[in-house]
C-alpha positions as CSV (number, residue, x, y, z in Angstrom):
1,X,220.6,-155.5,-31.6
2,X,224.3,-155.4,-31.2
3,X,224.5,-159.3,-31.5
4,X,222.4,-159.5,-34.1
5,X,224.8,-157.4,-36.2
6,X,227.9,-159.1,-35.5
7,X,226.0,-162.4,-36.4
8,X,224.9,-161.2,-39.2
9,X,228.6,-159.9,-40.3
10,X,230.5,-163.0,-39.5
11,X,228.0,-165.4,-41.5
12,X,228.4,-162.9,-43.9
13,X,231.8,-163.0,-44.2
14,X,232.1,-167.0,-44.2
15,X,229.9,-167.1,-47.3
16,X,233.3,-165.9,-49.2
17,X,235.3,-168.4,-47.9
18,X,236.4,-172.1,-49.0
19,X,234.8,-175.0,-47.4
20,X,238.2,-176.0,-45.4
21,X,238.6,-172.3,-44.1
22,X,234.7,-172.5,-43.5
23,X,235.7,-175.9,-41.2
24,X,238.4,-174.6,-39.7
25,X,236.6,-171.3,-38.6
26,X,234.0,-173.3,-37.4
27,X,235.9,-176.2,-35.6
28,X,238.1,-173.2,-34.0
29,X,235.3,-171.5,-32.9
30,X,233.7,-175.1,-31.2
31,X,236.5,-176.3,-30.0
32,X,237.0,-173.2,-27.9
33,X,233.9,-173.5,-26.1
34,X,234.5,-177.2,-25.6
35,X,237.8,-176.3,-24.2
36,X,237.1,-173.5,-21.7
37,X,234.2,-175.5,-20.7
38,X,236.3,-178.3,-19.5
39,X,239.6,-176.7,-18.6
40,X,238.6,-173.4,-17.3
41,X,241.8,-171.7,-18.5
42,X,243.2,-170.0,-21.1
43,X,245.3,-172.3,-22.0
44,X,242.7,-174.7,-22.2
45,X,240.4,-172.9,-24.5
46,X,243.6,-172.0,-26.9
47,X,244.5,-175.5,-27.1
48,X,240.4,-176.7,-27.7
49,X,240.7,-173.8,-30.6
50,X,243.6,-175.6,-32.2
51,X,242.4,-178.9,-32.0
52,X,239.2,-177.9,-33.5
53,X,241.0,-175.8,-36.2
54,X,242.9,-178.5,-37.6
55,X,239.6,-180.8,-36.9
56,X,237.4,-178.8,-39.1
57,X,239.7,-178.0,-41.9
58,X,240.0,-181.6,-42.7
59,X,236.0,-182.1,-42.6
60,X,235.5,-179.0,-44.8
61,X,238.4,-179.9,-46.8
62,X,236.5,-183.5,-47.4
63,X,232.8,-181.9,-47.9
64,X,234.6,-179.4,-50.2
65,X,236.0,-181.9,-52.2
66,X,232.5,-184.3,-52.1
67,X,229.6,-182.4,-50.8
68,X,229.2,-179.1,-52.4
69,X,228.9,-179.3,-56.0
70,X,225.5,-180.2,-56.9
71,X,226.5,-181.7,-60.4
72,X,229.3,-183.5,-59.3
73,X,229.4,-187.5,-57.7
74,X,231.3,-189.8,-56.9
75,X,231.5,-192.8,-58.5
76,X,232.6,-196.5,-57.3
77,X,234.7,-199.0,-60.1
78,X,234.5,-202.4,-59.8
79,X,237.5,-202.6,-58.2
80,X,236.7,-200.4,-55.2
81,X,238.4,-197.3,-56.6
82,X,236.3,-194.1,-56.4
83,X,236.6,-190.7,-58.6
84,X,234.4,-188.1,-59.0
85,X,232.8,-186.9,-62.4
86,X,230.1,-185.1,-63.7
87,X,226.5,-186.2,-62.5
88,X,223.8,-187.8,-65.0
89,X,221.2,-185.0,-65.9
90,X,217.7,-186.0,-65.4
């Protein structure tokens, strides 16, 4: 029961948060495992958590920026230039 309410607080908490911080908390949290799992150490899993950090900030900073907002798209010129405006309704 005890996990269950810790889960349930953290995703709470993340629902507040901007897509990079979202990313980063994430990546942090992955690239821990990933480093403890290989190195064994500390050290290991502090450096994994950086990584990871840094890692998933720029992925949530990127989905932030293109993937959340439903009436939002990106648009290609002619030229291969892209911006992002206001999606067509229908």
């Amino acid at each position: 029961m005890h996990k269950f309410i810790i889960i349930a607080a953290t995703a709470l908490s993340m629902a507040a948060c901007t897509s990079t911080q979202q990313g980063a908390a994430i990546g942090a949290a992955g690239g821990a495992v990933v480093g403890a799992a290989t190195t064994g150490n500390v050290v290991g899993t502090a450096v994994g958590a950086g990584i990871g950090a840094v890692a998933g900030a720029a992925a949530g900073n990127l989905l932030g920026r293109y993937g959340d907002s439903n009436d939002r798209c990106v648009y290609e010129r002619p030229n291969g230039t892209r911006y992002i405006d206001t999606c067509p309704q229908g």
